[in-house]
C-alpha positions as CSV (number, residue, x, y, z in Angstrom):
1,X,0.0,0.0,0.0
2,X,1.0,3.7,-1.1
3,X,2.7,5.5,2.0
4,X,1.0,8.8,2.6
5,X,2.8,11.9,1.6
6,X,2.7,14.4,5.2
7,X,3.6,17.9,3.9
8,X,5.0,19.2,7.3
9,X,4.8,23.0,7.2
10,X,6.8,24.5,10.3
11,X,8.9,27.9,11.1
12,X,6.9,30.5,9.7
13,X,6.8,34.3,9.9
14,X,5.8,34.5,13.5
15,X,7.5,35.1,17.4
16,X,6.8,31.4,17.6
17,X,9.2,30.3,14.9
18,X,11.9,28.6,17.2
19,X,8.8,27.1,19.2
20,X,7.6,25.7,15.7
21,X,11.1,24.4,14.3
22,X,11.2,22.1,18.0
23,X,7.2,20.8,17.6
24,X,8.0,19.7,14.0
25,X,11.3,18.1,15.3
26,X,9.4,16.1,17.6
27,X,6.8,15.2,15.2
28,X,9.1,14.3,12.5
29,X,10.6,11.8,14.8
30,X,7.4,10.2,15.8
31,X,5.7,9.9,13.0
32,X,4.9,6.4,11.9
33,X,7.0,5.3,9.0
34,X,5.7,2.9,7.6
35,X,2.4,4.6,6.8
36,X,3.2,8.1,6.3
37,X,6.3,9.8,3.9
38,X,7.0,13.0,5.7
39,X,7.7,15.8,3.1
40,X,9.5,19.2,4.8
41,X,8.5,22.4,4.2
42,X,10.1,25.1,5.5
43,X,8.7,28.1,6.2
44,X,11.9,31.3,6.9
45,X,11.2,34.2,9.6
46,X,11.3,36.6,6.1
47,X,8.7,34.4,4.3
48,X,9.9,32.8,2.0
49,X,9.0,28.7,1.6
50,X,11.6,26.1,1.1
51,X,10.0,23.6,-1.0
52,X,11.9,19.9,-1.5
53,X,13.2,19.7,-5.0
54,X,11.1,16.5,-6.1
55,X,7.9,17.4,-4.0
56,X,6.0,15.2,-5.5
57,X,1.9,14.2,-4.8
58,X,0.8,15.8,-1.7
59,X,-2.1,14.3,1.1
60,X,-2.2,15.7,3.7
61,X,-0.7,18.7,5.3
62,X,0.7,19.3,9.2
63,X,0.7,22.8,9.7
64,X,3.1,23.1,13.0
65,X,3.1,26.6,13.1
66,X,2.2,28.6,15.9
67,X,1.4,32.3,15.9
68,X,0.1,35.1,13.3
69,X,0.6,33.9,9.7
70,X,0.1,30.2,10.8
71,X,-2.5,29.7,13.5
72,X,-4.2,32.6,12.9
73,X,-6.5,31.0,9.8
74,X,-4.2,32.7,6.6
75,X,-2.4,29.4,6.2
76,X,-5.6,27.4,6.9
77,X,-7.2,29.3,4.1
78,X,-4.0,29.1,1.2
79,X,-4.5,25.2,2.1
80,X,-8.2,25.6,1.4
81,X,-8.2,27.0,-1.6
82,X,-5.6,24.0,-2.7
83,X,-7.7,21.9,-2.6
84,X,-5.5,20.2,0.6
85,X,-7.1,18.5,3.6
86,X,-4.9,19.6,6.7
87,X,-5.0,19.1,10.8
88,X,-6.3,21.6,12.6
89,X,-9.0,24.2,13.0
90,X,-10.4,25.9,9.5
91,X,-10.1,29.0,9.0
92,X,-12.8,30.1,11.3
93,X,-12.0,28.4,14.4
94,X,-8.3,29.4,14.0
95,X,-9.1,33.0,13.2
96,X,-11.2,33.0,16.0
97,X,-8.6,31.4,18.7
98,X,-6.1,33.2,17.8
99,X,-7.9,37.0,18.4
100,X,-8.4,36.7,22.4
101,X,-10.6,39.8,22.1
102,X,-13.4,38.2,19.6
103,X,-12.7,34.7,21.8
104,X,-13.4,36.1,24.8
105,X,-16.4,37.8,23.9
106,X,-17.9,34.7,21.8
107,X,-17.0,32.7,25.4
108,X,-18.9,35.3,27.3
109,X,-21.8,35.1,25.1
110,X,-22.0,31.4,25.1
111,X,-22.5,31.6,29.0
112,X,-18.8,30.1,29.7
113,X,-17.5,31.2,33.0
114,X,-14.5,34.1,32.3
115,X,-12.2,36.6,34.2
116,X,-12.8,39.9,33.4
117,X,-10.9,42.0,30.4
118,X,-10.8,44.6,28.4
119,X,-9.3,46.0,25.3
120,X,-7.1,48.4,23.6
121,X,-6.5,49.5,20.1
122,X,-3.5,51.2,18.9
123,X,-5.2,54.6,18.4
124,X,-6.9,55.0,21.8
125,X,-5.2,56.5,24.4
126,X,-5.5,54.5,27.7
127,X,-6.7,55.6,31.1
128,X,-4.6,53.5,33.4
129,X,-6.9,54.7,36.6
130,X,-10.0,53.0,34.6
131,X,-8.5,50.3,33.9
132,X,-6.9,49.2,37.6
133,X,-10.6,50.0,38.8
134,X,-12.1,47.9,36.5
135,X,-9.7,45.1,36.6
136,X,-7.8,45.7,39.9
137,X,-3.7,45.0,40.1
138,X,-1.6,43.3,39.3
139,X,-3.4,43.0,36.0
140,X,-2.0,41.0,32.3
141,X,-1.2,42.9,29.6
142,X,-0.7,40.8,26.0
143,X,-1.2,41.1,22.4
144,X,-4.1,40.0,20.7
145,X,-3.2,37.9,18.6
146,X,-0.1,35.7,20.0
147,X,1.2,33.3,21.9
148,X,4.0,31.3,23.5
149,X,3.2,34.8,26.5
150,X,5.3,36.4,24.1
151,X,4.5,40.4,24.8
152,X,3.0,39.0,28.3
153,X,3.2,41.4,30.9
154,X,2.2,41.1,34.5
155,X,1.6,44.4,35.8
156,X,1.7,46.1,39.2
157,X,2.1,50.0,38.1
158,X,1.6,52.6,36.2
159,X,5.2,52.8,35.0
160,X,5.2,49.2,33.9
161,X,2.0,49.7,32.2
162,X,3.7,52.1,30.1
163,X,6.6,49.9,29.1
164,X,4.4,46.7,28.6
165,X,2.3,48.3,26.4
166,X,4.9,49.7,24.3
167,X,6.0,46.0,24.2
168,X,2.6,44.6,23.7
169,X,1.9,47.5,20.4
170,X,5.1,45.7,18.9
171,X,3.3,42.3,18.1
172,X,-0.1,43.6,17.6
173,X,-2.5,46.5,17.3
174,X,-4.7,45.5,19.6
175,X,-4.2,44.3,23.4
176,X,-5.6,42.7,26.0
177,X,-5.9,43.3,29.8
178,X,-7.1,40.5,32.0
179,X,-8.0,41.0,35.6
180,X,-5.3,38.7,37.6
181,X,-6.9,34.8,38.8
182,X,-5.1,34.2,42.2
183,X,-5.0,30.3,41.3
184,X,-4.1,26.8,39.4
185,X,-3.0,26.7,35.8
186,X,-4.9,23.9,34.6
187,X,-5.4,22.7,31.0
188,X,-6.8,20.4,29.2
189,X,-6.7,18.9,25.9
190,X,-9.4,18.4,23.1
191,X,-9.3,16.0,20.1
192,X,-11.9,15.0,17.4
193,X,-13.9,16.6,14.9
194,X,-17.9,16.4,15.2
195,X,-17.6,14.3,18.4
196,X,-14.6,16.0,20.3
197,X,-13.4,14.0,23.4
198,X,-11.5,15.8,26.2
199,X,-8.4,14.3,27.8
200,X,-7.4,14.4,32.1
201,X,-6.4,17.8,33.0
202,X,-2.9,18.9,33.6
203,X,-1.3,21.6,35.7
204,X,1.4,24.1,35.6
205,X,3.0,24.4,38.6
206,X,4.7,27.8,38.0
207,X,7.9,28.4,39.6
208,X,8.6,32.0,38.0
209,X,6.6,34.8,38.6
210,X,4.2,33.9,36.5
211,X,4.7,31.2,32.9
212,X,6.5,33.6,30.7
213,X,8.5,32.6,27.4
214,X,11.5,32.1,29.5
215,X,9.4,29.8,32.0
216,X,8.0,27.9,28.9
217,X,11.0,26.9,26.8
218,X,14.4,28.4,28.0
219,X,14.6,27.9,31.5
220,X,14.1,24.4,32.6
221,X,13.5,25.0,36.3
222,X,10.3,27.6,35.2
223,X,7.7,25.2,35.5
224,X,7.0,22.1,36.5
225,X,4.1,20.0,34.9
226,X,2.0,17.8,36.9
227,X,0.2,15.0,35.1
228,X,-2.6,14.5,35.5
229,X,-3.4,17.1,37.7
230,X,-4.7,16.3,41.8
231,X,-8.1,17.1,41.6
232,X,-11.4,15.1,42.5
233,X,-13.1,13.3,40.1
234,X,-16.3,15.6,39.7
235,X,-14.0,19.2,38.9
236,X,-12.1,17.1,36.2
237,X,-15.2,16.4,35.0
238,X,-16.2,19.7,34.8
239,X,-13.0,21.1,32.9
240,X,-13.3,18.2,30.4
241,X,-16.9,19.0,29.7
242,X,-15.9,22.8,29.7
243,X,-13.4,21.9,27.5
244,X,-15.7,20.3,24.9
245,X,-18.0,23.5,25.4
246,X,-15.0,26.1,24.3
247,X,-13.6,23.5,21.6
248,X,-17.7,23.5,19.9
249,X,-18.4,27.3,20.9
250,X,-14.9,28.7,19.1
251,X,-15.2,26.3,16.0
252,X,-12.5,24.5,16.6
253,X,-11.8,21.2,14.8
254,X,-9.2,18.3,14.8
255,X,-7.2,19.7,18.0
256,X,-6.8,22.4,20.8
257,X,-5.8,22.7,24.2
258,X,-8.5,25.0,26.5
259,X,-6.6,26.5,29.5
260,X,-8.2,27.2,32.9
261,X,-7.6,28.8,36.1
262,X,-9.1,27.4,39.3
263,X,-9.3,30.3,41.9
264,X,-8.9,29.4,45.5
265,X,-12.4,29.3,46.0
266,X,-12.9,26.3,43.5
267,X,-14.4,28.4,40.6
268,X,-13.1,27.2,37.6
269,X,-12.6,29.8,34.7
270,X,-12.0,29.3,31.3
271,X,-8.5,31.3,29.9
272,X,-8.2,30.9,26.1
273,X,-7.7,28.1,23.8
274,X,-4.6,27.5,21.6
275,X,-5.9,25.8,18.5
276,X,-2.3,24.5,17.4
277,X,-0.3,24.0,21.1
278,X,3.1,22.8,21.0
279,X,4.5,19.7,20.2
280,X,7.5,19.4,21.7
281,X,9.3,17.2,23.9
282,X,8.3,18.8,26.5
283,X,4.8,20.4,25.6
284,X,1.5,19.6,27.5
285,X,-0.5,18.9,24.6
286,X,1.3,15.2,23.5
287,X,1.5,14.6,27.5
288,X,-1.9,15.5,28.2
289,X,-3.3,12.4,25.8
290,X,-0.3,9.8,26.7
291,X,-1.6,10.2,29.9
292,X,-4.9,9.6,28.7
293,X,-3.9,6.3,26.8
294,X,-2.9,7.9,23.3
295,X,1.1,7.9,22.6
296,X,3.0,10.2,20.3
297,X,2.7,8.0,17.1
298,X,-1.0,7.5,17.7
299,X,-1.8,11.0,18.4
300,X,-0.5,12.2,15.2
301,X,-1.9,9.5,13.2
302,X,-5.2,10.1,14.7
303,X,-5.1,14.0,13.9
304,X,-3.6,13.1,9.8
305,X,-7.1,10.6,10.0
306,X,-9.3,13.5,11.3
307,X,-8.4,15.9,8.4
308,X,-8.6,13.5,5.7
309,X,-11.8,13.0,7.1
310,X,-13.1,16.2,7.7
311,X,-11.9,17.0,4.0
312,X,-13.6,14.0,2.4
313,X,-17.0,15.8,3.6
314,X,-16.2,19.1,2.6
315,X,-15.5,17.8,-0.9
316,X,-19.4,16.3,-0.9
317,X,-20.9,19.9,-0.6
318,X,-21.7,21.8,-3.3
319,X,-20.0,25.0,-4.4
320,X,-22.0,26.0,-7.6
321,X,-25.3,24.9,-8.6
């Protein structure tokens, strides 16, 4: 039987390109052999694509990118109009998850339990006494669209307001501002297409100040991750079916992990999804579902299955008539 030919998309024009050139790594290795070719493309910091010489038939495509210009729905919809099934979120439910602005506010209007935020644009000129009485301090400033928490700022004044917005402005035109959760970091991961299923939750034990870039993937004594996380049967069961909720409400499809925070007096509060989370070695996304019975090799081959899938109905609906 024909292998089938993986077109692994990674780097891209993003803050996330060094997280991206690690997931692919990983997923490269894992990969099973036997039934899929891998096929490298490379995407540079600058834009260009590095296609292989002899590329050949393509299936399928793995976009590992994460970040604008890659989770953000502009690669979802070049692949579209291909013609090429690929895992992941469509355009909408990438779009969507990657603006934390229009997330939040589809969230709130879905009834799903959120902190409280608010938002500026490039243009407005912000009244830092509002904003610490509507959100109280410390308080989270980040970019709209990103993530990895890079522009994440946790602020406690007015002068570091000033300098993490600057910062902030750098990535995006819009920002941001989330009311600090005294709490857990839980998350939790979501697989499937029209019947997602959730897996146990995980937690971040942060040992920084709070789980920064630096905390994430430079400094290996940031974080700790504890999986599955301690909690009683029935609040797991509540993240995994609020989980499911954000996965359906955002439009998400094929893969996502939803983060939480659980405040000290048990409510449980849904952050943001990432509709393309990391796959490295050392990523919660892959450790979430081996700890749910799914390994590396049979998490990716499930996700290649779920786009072909997904893609084999799209093609039976008509486009003209």
């Amino acid at each position: 039987m024909r292998k089938i030919n993986v077109a692994i998309l990674y780097g891209g024009k993003s803050a996330e390109h060094e997280v991206s050139l690690r997931s692919a790594k990983n997923v490269i290795a894992a990969i099973d052999k036997n039934k899929y070719h891998p096929i490298l493309v490379k995407i540079k910091k600058s834009g260009p694509w590095y296609l292989p010489k002899k590329l050949g038939k393509v299936d399928v495509v793995f976009p590992i990118l994460h970040g604008p210009f890659g989770e953000d729905g502009t690669v979802q919809g070049a692949l579209k109009l291909a013609g090429l099934p690929f895992v992941g979120c469509g355009v909408l439910g990438s779009a969507v998850g990657m603006d934390k602005d229009v997330m939040k506010r589809l969230l709130r209007d879905a009834g799903l339990p959120i902190g409280k935020f608010l938002v500026l644009k490039d243009f407005e000129k912000p009244n830092y006494k509002k904003i610490v009485t509507e959100l109280g301090l410390p308080f989270f400033l980040k970019p709209a669209n990103m993530g990895s928490s890079v522009g994440v700022h946790k602020v406690k004044n007015e002068t570091e307001f000033k300098k993490a917005l600057a910062d902030a402005f750098l990535y995006d035109r819009k920002v941001i501002l989330e009311e600090f959760i005294d709490g857990r970091e839980i998350e939790c991961a979501v697989l499937g297409n029209d019947e997602p299923k959730a897996s146990l939750p995980g937690e971040i034990i942060v040992n920084a100040e709070f789980y920064s870039y630096s905390a994430k993937y430079l400094d290996k004594n940031g974080a700790t991750l504890a999986i599955p996380a301690e909690l009683s049967s029935d609040l797991i069961k509540k993240i995994q079916t609020l989980a499911i909720k954000t996965f359906t409400t955002l439009e998400a499809e094929g893969l996502s992990r939803v983060d939480f925070f659980l405040s000290k007096d048990g409510d449980v509060l849904v952050n943001e999804i990432n509709t393309m989370p990391g796959f490295t070695s050392i990523s919660m996304y892959p450790k979430l579902w081996e700890a749910s019975g799914i390994g590396y090799t049979e998490l990716i081959d499930r996700l290649i299955q779920l786009a072909i899938e997904r893609f084999g109905k799209e093609k039976r609906l008509k486009t003209n008539k």
